[in-house]
C-alpha positions as CSV (number, residue, x, y, z in Angstrom):
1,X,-19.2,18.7,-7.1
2,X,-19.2,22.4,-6.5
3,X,-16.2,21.8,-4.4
4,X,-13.7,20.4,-7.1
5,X,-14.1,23.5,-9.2
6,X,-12.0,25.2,-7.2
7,X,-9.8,22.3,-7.0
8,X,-9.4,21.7,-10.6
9,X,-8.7,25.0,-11.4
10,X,-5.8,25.0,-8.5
11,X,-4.2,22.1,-10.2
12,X,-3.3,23.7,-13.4
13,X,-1.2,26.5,-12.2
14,X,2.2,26.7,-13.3
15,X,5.7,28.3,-12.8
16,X,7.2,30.4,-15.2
17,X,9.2,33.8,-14.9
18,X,7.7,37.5,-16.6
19,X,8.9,40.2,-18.2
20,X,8.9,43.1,-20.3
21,X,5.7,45.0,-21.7
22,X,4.7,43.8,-24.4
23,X,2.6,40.6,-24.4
24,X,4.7,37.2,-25.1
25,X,3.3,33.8,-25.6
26,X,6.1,31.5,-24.7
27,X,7.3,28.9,-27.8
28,X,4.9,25.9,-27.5
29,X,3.3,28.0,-24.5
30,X,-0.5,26.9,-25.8
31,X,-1.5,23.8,-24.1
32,X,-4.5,21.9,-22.9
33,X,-5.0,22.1,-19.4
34,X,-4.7,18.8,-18.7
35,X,-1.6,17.0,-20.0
36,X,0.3,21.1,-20.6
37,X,1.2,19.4,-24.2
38,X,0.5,21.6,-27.2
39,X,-2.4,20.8,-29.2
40,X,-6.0,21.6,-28.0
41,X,-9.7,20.7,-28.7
42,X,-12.7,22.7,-29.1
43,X,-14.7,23.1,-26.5
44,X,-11.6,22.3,-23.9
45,X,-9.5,24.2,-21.5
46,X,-6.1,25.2,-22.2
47,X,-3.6,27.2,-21.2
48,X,-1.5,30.5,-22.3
49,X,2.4,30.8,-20.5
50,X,4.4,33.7,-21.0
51,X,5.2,36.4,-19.9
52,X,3.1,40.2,-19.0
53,X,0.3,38.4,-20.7
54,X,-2.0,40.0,-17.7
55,X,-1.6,42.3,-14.6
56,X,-0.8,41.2,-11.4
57,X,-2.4,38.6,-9.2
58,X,-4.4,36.1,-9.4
59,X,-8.4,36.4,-11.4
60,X,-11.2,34.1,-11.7
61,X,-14.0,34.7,-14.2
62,X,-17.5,33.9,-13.2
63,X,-20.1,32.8,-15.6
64,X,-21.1,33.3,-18.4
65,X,-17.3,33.4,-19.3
66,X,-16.4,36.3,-20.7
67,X,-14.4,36.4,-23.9
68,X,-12.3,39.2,-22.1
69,X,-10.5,39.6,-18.4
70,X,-8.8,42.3,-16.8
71,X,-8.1,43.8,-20.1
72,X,-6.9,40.3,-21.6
73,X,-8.3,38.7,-24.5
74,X,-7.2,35.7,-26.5
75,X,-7.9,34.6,-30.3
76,X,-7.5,32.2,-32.6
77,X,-7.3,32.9,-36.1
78,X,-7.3,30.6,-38.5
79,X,-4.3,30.2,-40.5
80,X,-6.6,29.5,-44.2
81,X,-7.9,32.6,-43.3
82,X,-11.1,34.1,-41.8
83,X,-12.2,35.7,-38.7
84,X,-10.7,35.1,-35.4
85,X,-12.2,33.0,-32.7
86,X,-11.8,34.8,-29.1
87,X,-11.6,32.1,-26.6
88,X,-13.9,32.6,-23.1
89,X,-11.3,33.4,-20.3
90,X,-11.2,31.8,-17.2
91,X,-8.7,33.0,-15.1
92,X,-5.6,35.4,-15.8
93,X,-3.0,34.6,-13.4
94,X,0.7,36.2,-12.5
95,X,2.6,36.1,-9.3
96,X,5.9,35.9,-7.8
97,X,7.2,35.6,-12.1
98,X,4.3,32.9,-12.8
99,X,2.3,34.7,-15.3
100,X,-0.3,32.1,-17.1
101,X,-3.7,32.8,-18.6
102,X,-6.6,29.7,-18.4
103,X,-9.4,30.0,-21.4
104,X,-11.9,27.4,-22.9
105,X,-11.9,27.1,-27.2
106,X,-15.0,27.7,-28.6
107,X,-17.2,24.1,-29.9
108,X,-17.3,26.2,-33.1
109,X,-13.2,26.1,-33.7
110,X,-12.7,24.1,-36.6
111,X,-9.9,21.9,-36.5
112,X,-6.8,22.7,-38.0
113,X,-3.7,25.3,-37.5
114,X,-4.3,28.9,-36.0
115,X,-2.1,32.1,-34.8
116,X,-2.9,32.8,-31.6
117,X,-2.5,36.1,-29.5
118,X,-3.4,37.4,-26.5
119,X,-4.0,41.3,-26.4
120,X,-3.6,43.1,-23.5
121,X,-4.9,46.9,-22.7
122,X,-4.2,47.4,-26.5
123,X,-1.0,45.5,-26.7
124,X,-0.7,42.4,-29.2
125,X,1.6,40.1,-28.6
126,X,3.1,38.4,-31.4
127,X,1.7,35.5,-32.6
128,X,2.4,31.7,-32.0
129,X,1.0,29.1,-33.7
130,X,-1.5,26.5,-32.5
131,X,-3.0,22.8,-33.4
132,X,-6.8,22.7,-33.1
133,X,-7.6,18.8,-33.3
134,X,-10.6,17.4,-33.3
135,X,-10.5,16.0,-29.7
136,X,-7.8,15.2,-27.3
137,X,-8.5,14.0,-23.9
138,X,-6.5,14.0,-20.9
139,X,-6.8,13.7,-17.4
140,X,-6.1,15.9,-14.8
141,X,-3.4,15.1,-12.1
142,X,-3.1,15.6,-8.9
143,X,0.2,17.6,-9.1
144,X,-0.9,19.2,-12.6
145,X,1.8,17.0,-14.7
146,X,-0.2,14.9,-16.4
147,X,1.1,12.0,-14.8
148,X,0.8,10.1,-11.4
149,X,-2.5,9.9,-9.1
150,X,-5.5,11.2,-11.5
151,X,-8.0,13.8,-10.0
152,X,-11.1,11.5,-9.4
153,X,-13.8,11.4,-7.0
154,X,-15.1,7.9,-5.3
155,X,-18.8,7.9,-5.0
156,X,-19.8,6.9,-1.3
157,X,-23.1,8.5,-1.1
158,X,-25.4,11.6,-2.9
159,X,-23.6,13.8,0.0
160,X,-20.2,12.2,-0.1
161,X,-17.9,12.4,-2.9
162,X,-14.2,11.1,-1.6
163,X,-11.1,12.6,-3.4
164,X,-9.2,9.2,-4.2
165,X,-6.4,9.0,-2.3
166,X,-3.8,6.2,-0.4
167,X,-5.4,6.6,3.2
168,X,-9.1,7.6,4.9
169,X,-9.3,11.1,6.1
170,X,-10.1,15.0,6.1
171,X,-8.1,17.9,4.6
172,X,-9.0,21.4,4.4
173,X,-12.5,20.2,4.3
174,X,-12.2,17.5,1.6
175,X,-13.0,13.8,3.0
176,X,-10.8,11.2,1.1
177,X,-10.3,7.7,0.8
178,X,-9.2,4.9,-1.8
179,X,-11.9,3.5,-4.1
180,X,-13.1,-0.1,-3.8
181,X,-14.1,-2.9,-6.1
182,X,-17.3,-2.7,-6.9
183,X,-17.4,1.3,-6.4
184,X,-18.5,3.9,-9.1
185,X,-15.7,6.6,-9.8
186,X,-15.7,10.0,-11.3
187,X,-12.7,10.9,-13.1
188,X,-11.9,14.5,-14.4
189,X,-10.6,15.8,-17.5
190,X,-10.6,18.2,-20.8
191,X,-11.0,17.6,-24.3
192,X,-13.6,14.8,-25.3
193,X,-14.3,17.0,-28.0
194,X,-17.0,20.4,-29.0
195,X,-20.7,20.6,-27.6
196,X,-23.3,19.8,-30.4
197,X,-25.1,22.7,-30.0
198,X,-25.1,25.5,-26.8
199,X,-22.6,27.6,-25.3
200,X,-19.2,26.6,-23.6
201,X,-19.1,29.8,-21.6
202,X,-21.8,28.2,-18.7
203,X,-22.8,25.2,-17.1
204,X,-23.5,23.1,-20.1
205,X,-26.1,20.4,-18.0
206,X,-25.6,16.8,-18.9
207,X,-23.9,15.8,-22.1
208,X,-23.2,12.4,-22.9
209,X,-20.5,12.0,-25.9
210,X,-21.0,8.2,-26.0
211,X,-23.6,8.1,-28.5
212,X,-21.2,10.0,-31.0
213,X,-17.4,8.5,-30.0
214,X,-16.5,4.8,-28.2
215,X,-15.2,5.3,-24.7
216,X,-13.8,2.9,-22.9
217,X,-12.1,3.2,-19.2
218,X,-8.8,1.2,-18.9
219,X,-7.7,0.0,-15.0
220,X,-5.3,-2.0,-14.1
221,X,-5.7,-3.9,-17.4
222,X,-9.0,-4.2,-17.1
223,X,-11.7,-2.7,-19.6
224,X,-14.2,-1.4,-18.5
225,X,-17.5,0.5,-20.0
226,X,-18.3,3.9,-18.9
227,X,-22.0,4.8,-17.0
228,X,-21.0,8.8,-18.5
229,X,-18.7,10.3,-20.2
230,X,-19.2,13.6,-21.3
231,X,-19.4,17.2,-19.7
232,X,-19.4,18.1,-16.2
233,X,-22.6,19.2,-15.7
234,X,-21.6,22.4,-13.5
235,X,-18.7,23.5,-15.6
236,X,-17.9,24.5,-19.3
237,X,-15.1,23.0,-20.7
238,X,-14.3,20.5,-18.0
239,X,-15.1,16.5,-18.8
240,X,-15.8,13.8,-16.9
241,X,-16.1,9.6,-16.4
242,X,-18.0,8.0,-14.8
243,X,-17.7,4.4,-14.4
244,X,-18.2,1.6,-11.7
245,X,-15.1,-0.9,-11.0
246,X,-15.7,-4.4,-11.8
247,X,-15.0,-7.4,-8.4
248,X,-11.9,-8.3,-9.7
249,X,-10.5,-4.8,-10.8
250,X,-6.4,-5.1,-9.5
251,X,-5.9,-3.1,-6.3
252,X,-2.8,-1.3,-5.3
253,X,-1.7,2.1,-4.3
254,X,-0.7,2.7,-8.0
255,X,-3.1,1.0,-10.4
256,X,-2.8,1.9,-13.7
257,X,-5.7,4.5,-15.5
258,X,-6.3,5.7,-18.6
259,X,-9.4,6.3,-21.0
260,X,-10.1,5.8,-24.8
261,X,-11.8,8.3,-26.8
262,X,-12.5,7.5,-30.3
263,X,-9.3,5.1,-30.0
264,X,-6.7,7.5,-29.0
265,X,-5.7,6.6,-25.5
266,X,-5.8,9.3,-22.7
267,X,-2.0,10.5,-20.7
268,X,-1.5,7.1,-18.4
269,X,-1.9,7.8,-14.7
270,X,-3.0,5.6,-11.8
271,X,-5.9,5.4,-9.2
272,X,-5.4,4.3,-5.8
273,X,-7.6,0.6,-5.1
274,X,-8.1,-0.9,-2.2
275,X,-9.6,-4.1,-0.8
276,X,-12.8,-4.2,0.8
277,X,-13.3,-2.9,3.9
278,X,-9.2,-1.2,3.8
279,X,-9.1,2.1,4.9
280,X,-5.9,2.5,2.2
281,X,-4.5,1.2,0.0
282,X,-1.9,-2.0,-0.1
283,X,2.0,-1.2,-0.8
284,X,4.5,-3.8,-1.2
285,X,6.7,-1.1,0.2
286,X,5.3,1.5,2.6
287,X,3.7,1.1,5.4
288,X,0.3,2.5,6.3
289,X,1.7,5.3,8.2
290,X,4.1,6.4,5.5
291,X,0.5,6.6,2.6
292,X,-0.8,8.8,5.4
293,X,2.1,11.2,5.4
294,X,2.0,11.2,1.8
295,X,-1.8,12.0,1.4
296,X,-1.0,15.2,4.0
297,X,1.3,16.4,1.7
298,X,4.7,15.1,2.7
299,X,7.7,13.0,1.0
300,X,8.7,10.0,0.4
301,X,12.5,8.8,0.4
302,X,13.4,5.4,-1.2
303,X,16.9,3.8,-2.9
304,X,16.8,1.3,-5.7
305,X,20.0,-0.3,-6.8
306,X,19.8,-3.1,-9.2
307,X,23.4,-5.5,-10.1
308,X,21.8,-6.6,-13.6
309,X,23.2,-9.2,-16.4
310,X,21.6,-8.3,-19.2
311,X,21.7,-10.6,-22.9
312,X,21.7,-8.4,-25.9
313,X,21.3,-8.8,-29.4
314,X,20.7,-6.4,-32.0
315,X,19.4,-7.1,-35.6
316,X,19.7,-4.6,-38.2
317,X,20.3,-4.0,-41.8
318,X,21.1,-7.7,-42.0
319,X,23.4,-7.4,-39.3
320,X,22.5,-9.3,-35.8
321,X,25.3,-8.4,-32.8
322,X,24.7,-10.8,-29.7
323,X,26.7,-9.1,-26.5
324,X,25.7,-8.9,-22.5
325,X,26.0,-6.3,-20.4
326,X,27.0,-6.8,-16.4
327,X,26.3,-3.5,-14.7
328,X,25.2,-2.3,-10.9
329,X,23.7,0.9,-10.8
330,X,20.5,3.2,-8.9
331,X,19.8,6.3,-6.9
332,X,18.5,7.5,-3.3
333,X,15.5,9.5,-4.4
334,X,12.8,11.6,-2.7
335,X,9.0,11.6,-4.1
336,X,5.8,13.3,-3.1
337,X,2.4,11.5,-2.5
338,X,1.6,12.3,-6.7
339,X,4.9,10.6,-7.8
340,X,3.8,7.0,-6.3
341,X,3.5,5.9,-9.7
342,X,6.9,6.9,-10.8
343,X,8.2,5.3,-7.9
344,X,6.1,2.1,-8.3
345,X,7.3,1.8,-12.0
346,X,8.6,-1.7,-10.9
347,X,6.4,-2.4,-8.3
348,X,2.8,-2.4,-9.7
349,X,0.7,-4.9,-9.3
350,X,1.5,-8.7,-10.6
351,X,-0.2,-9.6,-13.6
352,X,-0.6,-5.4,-15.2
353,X,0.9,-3.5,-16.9
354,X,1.7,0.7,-16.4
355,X,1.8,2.9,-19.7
356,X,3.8,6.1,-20.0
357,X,5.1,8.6,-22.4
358,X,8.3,10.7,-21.7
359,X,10.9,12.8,-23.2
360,X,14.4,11.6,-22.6
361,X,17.5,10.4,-23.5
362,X,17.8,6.4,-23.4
363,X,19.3,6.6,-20.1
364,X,16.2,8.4,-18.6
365,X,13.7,6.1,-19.7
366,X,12.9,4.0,-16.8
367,X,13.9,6.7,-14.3
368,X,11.4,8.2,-12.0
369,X,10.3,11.8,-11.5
370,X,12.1,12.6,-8.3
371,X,14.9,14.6,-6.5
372,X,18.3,12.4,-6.6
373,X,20.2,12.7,-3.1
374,X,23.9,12.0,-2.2
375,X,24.8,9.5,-0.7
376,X,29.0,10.5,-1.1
377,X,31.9,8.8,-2.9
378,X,32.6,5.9,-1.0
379,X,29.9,3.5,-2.5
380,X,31.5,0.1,-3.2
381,X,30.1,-3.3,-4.9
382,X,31.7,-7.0,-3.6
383,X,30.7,-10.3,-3.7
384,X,31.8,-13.2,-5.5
385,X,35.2,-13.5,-7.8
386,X,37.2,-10.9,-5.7
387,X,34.6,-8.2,-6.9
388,X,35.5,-5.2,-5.6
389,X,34.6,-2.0,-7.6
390,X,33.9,1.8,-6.6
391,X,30.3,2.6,-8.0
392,X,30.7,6.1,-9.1
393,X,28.0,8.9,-7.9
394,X,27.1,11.5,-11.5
395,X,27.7,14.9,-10.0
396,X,24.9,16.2,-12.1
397,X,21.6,14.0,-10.9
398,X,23.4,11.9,-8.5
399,X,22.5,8.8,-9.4
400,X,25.2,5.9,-9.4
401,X,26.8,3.2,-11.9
402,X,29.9,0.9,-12.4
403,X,30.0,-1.6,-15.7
404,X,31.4,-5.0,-13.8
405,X,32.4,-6.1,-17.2
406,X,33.2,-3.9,-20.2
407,X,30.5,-3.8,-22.8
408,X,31.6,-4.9,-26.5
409,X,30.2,-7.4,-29.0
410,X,30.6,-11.3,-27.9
411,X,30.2,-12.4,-24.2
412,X,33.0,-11.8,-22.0
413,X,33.8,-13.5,-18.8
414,X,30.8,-13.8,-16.3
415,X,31.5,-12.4,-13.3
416,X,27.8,-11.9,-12.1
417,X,27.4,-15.1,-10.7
418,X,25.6,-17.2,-8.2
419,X,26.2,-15.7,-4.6
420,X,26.0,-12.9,-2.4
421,X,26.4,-9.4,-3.4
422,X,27.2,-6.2,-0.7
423,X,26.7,-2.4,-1.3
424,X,28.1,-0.4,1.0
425,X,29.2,3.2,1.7
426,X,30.9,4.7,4.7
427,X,31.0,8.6,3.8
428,X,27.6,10.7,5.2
429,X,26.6,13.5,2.9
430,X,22.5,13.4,2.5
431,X,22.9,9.7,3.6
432,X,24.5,7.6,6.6
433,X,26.5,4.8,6.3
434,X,24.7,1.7,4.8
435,X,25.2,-1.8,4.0
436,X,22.9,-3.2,0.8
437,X,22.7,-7.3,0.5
438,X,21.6,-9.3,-2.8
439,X,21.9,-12.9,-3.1
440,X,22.0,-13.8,-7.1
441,X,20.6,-17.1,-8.3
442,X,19.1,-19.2,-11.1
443,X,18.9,-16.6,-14.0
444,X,15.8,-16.6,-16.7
445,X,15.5,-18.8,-19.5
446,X,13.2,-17.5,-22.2
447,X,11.7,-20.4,-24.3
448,X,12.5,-18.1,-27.8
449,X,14.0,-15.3,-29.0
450,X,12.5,-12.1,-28.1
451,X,11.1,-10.8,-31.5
452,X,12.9,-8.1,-34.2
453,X,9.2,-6.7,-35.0
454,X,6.4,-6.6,-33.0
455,X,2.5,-5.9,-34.2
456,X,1.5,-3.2,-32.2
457,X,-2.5,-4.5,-33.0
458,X,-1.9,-7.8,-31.4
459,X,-1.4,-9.4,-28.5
460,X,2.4,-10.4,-27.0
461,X,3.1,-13.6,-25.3
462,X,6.2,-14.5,-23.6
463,X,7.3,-17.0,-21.6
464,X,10.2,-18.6,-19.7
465,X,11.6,-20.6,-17.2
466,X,14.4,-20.6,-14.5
467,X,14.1,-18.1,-11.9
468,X,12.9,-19.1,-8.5
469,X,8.9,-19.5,-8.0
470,X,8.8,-16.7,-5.5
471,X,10.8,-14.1,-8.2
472,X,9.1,-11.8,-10.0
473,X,9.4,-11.2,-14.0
474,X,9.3,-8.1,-15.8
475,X,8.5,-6.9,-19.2
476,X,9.7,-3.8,-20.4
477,X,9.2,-1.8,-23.6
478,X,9.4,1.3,-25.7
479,X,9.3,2.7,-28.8
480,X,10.6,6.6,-29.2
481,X,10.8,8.9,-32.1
482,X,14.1,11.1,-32.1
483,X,12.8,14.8,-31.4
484,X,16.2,17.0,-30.2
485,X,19.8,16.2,-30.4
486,X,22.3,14.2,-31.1
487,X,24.8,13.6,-27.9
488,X,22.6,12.6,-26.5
489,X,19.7,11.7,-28.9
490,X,16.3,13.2,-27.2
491,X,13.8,10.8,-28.0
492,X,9.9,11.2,-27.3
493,X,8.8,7.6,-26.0
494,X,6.1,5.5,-25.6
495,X,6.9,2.6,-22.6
496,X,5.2,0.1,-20.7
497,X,6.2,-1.9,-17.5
498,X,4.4,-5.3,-17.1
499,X,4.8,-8.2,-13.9
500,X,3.9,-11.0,-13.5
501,X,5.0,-14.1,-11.0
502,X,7.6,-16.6,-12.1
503,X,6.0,-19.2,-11.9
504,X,3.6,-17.7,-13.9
505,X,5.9,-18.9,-16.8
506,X,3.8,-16.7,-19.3
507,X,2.8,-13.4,-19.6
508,X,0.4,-11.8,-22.2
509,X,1.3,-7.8,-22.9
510,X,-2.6,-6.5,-24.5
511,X,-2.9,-4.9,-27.5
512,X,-4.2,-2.0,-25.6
513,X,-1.3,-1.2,-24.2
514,X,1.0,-2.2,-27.4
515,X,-1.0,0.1,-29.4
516,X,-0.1,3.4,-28.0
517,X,3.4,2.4,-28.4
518,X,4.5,5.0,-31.5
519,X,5.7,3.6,-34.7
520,X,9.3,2.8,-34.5
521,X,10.5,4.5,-38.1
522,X,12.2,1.7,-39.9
523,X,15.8,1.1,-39.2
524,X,16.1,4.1,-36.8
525,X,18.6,2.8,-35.2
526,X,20.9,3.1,-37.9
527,X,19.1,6.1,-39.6
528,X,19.2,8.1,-36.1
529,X,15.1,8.8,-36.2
530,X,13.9,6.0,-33.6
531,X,14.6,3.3,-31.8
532,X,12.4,0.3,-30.2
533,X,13.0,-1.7,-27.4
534,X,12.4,-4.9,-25.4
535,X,13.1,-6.8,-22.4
536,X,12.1,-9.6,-20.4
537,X,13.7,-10.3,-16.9
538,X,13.7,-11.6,-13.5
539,X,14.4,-10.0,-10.0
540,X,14.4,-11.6,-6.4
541,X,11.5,-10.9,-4.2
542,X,13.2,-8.4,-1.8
543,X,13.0,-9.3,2.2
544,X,15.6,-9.1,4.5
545,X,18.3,-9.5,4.7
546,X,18.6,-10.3,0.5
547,X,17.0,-7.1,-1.0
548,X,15.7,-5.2,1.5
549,X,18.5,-3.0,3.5
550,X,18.2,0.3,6.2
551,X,19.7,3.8,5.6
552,X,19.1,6.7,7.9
553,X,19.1,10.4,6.9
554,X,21.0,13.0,8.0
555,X,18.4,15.3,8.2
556,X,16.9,13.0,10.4
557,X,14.7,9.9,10.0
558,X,15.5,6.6,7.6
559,X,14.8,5.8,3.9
560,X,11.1,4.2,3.7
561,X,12.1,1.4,1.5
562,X,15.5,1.0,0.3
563,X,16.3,-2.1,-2.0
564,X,19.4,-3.8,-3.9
565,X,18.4,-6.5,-5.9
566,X,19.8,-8.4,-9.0
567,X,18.5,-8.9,-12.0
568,X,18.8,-11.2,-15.3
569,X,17.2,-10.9,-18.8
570,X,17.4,-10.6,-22.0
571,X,17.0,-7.5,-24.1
572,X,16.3,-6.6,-27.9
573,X,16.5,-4.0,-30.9
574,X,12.7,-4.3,-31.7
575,X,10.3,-2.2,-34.4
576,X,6.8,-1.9,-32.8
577,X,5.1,-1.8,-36.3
């Protein structure tokens, strides 16, 4: 245990650039320590950014916490008035431009709004304002996003506590290893909500919050009842859960995590699972070699292209629009070992769903988290019909796209049709030459109409037929609430990605997952303030010589998985309600 407090307290540095004098809080710069989003509980850690908010290097507070650091103090005062409410420091940080301050909130904090300032040798900075809620929890990730691989522990004996990871091994003194079915985890995080009664500025023992709120562990669709969830006995402000996995938990190197506290679902991440007796983890992708890499620290390279034919409608103020969409389109991208879930968005395991939130444009939804690279100009798309189109590289993110057929109401000609399908590029920037094959056949049939309004408190069934047994069929979602902008519209979503087989013929998204969907304001779409989504589709299985291709790197080596695959479905206009 004593070792993860220096981890965890690694993982929530962050980069920003410092100057001036005076003290400056940056604009929405108070944020837990967990999920860096603004609004904080008692009794949690969270974070100041801006700029000279403390001298230079880097300072860790031993206990008791004091309430002031190098000459840096931070308070809360409450915006109905009263006295303010200095939080205990724990670390005041600023070098190379990164200047951040780490604190815990008093239990005592009442919820509600505060100004908070951080004073500095006798400088005040001006004040920003703050959200005390009542609790907030999130858990902490590995690279300090609040997404990807969660910080947990596997419990393997008294002596040995495992940092979950993809392989088996030792770093810098750490052992690792994925959990198990079966084993007990420990998962880290802030915010379950203020102590009862002693001080947050020292190890707080053993406090168990279960008696006062519901908490339930969420993996890989599986609930699951916690064994502890409360403080970390050795540290103030930090949180943890403890939990054992059930026999028939889902493995994977990506399995999706989250906890509920008092109903309000924790940031989604994932937990690496593998079978009994595996020293890593199973990927549908990368080899056991490449999760090694990754676990040291090193990068992943894939490229996903998907040729799609996509059925819309859209239903609105009385109005329903039925068009389709024929469209090729993807991106070489490099990830790190935390990104694997971003990466595995369509990958996870069959029969679960992954849960995320993001800010983005509609465009961005589905993306992942990595670095786009080029792969040049040249890329083309044949196959059946004389098809022959250039598929344009965006000079901003590099990522690639060509319509096959123009999008408008109605249903033009098809000219996605049953065949084979070639990707190919001849021009070497960040990628050699490469040939991509796809071989399209029987699209999806859904047995009804995908629904205008969906009840976020119930369960959603859908089914189909069609595709080929060994296929796979994918359920996407969102529902976002314009934030920023209007070319494009910024929209802060909620999104889930479900699989199952085809030959499933049914799938069943949970109301767990639904429900932390946000409310889709009512006609958004036309009013501009939201929009709601849903798709159902199927994709070939890719092996190869039909999905799976190779591309080397000019900097030497290949892509680790590199896929074109097509893909049918149907998509709707939905309110998540």
């Amino acid at each position: 245990m004593s070792r993860h407090f220096g981890l965890f307290f690694t993982v929530v540095l962050f980069r920003l650039v410092a100057y001036g004098q005076t003290p400056t809080i940056t604009a929405n710069g108070i944020q837990d320590a967990a999920t860096y989003t603004v609004d904080i509980a008692p009794g949690s850690i969270f974070v100041v950014k801006g700029a000279n908010l403390s001298g230079g290097g880097f300072s860790q507070a031993s206990f008791p916490l004091p309430t002031t650091l190098n000459e840096v103090q931070i308070n809360f005062t409450p915006v109905s008035g009263g006295a303010a409410i200095p939080a205990y420091m724990v670390y005041t940080y600023n070098v190379s431009g990164v200047n951040q301050l780490a604190a815990i909130l008093p239990s005592t904090a009442a919820p509600g709004a505060y100004n908070v300032t951080v004073s500095r040798s006798g400088q005040v900075s001006a004040a920003q304002r703050a959200m005390v809620v009542a609790r907030k929890f999130g858990l902490i990730t590995v690279d300090s996003t609040g997404s990807g691989l969660a910080v947990a522990q596997n419990f393997i004996s008294a002596a040995q506590l495992d940092l979950n990871r993809l392989t088996t091994g030792t770093v810098a003194g750490f052992t690792y290893s994925p959990a198990k079915p079966g084993q007990t985890i420990i998962a880290y995080g802030t915010g379950i909500g203020g102590l009862p009664s002693g001080a947050d500025n020292t190890a707080p023992g053993v406090v168990d919050f279960r008696g006062r709120v519901d908490v339930k562990v969420f993996v890989g669709g599986v609930t699951i009842t916690p064994d502890y969830a409360g403080r970390a006995p050795q540290f103030p402000g930090e949180d943890q859960v403890n939990f054992a996995l059930p026999a028939n938990v889902p493995t994977g190197c990506s399995v999706p995590f989250q906890v509920s506290v008092g109903g309000q679902f924790s940031n989604p991440t994932t937990l690496a699972i593998a079978p009994a007796g595996a020293n890593a983890c199973v990927s549908s992708r990368f080899n056991e070699a490449v999760l090694s890499r990754l676990d040291q620290g090193g990068t992943f390279t894939t490229a996903e292209f998907i040729l799609t034919t996509l059925a819309l409608k859209l239903s609105t103020a009385g109005i329903t629009i039925d068009s389709r969409t024929e469209t090729a389109g993807g991106a070489f991208t490099k990830y790190t070992g935390a990104q694997l879930g971003s990466a595995d968005l369509f990958f996870g395991p069959p029969d679960t769903c992954q849960f995320y939130r993001r800010r983005s444009d509609p465009n961005g939804l589905f993306g992942g988290l990595g670095i786009n690279l080029n792969a040049g100009d040249s890329v083309r798309l044949t196959g059946p019909n004389n098809l022959n189109l250039p598929v344009e590289r965006n000079r901003v993110d590099n990522s690639y796209f060509v319509s096959v057929t123009s999008p408008g109401v109605g249903t033009p000609s098809r000219k996605i049709v049953a065949g084979e399908y070639r990707l190919t590029s001849t021009q070497e920037v960040d990628v050699k030459a490469f040939q991509g094959i796809a071989i399209a056949g029987e699209p999806i049939q859904l047995s009804a109409d995908l629904p205008a309004t969906v009840s976020r408190s119930r369960d959603l069934t859908v089914s189909w037929s069609g595709p080929g047994p060994t296929d796979l069929v994918v359920v996407l979602g969102a529902s976002g609430v314009a934030v920023a902008g209007t070319d494009p519209t910024i929209y802060d979503w909620g999104a889930f990605v479900c699989s199952a087989p085809a030959d499933r013929k049914t799938f069943t998204v949970p109301a767990s997952i639904l429900s932390q969907l946000p409310v889709t304001p009512p006609n958004g779409l036309i009013t501009g303030t939201g929009l709601g989504e849903l798709f159902v589709g199927s994709s070939t299985r890719p092996v190869a010589g039909n999905g799976l291709f190779t591309a080397g790197l000019t900097a030497g080596g290949n892509v680790d998985n590199a896929t074109f695959v097509v893909f049918s479905g149907s998509g709707t206009v939905t309110e998540y309600q």
